[in-house]
N, C-alpha and C positions, 0 to 999 in steps of 0.2 A: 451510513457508509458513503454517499452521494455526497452530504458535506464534508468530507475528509479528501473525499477523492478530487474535491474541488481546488483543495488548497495544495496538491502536492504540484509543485510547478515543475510542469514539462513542454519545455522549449519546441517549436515545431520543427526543426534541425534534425531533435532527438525524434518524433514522433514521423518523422520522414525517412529516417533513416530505419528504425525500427518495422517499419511500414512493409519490408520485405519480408519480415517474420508475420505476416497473417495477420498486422493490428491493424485494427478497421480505422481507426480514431485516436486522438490525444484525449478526448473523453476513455476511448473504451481504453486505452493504455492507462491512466491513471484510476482506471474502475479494477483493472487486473493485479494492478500495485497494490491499493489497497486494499484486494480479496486477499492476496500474498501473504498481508503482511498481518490480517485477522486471520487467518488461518495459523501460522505462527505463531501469535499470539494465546490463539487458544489450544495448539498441540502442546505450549509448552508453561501452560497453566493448568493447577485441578480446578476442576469445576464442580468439583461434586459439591455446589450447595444445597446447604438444608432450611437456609431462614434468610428469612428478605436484608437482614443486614448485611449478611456475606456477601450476596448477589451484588449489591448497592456497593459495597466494596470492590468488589472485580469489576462491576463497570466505571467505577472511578478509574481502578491502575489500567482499566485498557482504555480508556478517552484519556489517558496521562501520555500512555505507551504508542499509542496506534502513527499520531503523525513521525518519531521518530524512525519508527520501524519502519515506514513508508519509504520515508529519505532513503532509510539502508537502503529498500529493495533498487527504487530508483538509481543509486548509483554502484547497486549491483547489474544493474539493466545496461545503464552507460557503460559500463567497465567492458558486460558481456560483447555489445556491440560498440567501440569506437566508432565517433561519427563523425564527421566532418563539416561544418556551413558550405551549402550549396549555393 
């Protein structure tokens, strides 16, 4: 999760602005992104595997799926809070 969280790029703008909602960090903001967007991920996947193939399967399409979703959430985050350059 750490290296996912690392790549999703959020601007210190956004992470300043956001900062009034209780986010400690642009670390911990892009750690919350990507718990968001694994949790989704897996609300809306079965996971009932039975054999190491299927597993090895779903972690493919969620290392496929994860930084897209991430984006989403991020510019679900932007959208939520408009920000401004200080």
């Amino acid at each position: 999760m750490s290296r996912s969280s690392r790549h999703v790029a959020v601007g210190r703008s956004c992470a300043a602005g956001v900062e009034i909602r209780a986010i400690a960090s642009v670390d911990s903001l892009r750690e919350d992104i990507v718990e968001a967007a694994l949790m989704q991920l897996f609300a809306s996947s079965d996971l009932n595997l039975r054999h190491a193939a299927d597993f090895r399967h779903v972690q493919s399409e969620f290392a496929r799926a994860l930084f897209p979703f991430c984006v989403e959430w991020l510019a679900q985050v932007e959208e939520r809070w408009p920000l401004t350059p200080s």
